[in-house]
C-alpha positions in Angstrom: -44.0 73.7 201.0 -46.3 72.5 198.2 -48.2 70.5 200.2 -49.3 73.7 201.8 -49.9 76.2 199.0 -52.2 73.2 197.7 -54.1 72.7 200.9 -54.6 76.8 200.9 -56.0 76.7 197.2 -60.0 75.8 198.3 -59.6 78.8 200.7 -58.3 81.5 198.6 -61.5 82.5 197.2 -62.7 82.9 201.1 -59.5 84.7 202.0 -59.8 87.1 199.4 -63.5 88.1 200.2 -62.2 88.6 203.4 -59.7 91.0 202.4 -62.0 92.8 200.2 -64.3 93.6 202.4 -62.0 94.2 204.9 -60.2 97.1 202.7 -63.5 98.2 201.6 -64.3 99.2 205.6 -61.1 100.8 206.2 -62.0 103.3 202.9 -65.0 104.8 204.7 -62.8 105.8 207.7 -60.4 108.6 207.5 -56.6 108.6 208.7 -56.6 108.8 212.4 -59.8 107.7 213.0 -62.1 104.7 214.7 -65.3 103.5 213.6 -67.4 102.8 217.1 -71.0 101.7 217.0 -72.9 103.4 220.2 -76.1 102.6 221.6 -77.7 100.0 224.4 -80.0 98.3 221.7 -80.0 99.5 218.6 -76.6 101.2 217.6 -75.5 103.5 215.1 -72.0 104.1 213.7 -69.7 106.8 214.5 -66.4 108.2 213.1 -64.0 109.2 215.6 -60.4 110.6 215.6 -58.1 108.1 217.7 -56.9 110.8 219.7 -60.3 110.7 221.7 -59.1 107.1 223.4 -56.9 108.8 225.6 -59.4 111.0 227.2 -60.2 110.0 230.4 -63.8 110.7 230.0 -63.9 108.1 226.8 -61.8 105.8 228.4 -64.5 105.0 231.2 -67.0 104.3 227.8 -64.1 101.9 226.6 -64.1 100.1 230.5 -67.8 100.2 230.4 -67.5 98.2 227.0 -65.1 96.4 228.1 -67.1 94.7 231.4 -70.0 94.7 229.2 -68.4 92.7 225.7 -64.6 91.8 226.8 -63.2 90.9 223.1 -66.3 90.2 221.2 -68.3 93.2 220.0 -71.6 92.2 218.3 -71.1 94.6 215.6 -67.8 93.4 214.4 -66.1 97.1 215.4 -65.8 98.6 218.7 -69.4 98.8 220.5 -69.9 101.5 223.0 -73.2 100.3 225.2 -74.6 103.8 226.1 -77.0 106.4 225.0 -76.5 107.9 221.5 -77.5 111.3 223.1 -74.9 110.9 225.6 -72.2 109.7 223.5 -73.0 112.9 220.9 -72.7 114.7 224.1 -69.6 113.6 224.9 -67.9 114.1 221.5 -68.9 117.1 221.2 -67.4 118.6 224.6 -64.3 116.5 223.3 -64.4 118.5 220.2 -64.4 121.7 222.0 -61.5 120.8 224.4 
């Protein structure tokens, strides 16, 4: 048991930062809510509530993302590769709904 807490020790400093940093994300999006970065080359951050995934008209973005990324999104977050105007489109006939 020592042997590992010691080999962990040159780490912590790393873990921690990661830790930070990842808190400090999760404070800048509400309760019930998904960051998603949209846009084909140069994306911008949005702010969604979860309940949007299970719309069927979001969940062919998240297959589209899927083909396009699998598991590793550029952005670190969930990247949605189509048109911001389209997106914003989307949401906001979401919104309505």
């Amino acid at each position: 048991m020592g042997i590992r807490f010691l080999s962990l020790v040159p780490h912590a400093k790393q873990i921690l930062k990661m830790q930070s940093g990842f808190t400090k994300n999760q404070l800048d999006v509400p309760k019930g809510h998904v960051a998603v970065y949209v846009g084909e080359i140069q994306r911008k951050r949005f702010v969604v509530p979860i309940s949007y995934l299970n719309h069927p008209s979001f969940q062919q973005l998240l297959s589209h993302a899927e083909e396009k990324f699998g598991f590793h999104h550029p952005q670190g977050g969930l990247t949605i590769p189509c048109k911001e105007d389209a997106f914003i489109d989307l949401t906001s006939r979401l919104q309505v709904s």
